[in-house]
C-alpha positions in Angstrom: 47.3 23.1 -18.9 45.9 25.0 -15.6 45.1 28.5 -15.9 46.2 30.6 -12.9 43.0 30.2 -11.3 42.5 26.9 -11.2 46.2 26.1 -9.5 44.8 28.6 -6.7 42.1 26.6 -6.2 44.1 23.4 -6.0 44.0 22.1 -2.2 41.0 24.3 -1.1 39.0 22.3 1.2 35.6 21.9 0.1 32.4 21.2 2.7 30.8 17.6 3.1 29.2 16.7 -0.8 30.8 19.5 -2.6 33.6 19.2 -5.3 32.5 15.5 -6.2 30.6 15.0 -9.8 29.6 11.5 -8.8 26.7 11.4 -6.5 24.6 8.6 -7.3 23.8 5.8 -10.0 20.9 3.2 -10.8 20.1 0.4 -12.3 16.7 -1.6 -12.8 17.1 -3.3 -9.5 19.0 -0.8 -7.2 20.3 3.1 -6.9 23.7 3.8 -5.2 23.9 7.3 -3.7 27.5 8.4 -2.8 29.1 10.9 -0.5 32.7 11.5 0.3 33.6 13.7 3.0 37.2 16.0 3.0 38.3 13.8 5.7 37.7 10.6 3.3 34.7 8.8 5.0 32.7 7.6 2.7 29.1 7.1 2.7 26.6 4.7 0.8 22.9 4.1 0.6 21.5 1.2 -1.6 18.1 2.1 -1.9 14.9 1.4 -4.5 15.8 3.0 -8.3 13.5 5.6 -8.4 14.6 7.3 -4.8 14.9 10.5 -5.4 18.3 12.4 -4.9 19.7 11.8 -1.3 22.8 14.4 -1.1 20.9 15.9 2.1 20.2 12.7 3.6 24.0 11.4 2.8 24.9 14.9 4.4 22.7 14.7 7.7 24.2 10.5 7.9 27.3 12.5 8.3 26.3 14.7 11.0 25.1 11.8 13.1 28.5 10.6 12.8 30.1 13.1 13.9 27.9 13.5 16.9 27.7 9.8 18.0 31.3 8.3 16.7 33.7 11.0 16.2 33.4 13.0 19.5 33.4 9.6 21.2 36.0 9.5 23.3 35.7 5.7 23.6 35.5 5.7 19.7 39.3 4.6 18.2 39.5 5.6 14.1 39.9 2.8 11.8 37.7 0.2 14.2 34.5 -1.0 13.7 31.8 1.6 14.8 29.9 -0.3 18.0 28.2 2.6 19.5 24.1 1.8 20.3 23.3 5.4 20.4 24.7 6.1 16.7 23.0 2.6 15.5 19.9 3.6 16.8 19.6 7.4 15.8 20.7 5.9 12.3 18.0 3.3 11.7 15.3 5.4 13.1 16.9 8.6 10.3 16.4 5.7 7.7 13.5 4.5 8.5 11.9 8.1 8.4 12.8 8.1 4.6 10.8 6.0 3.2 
């Protein structure tokens, strides 16, 4: 059963990476990192097993799209995301990784 407390905090909306347990998991070959925003987008990298945690990275992803996708006015939700600007600011973010 709830206590008090925790029914008040049902429904509180949470900032991008907070209130999920499950960021990321590897195994010998690969690492998954995860991020799920409030809004439901979801964000994955596939990257080498011992990468280090990537919560910031996953975050700042989700900034660029915001900035290049989602205050695209030519940009329709739920389509395939076609926009050189975002594609390029993207690889060039992941490339500076590694």
């Amino acid at each position: 059963m709830l206590s008090s407390l925790e029914k008040r905090n049902l429904g509180v909306p949470q900032l991008p990476g907070q209130g999920c347990s499950f960021h990321s998991f590897h195994t010998n070959t690969y690492k998954l990192s995860f991020m799920e925003t409030p809004s439901g987008i979801k964000i994955i990298l596939v990257t080498h097993p011992r990468t280090g945690d990537l919560r910031d990275p996953l975050k700042y992803i989700y900034n660029l799209y915001v900035e290049y996708v989602v205050k695209n006015p030519l940009y329709t939700p739920g389509t395939p995301i076609r926009f050189e600007l975002f594609n390029t600011a993207l690889d060039q973010y992941v490339r500076s990784l590694s």
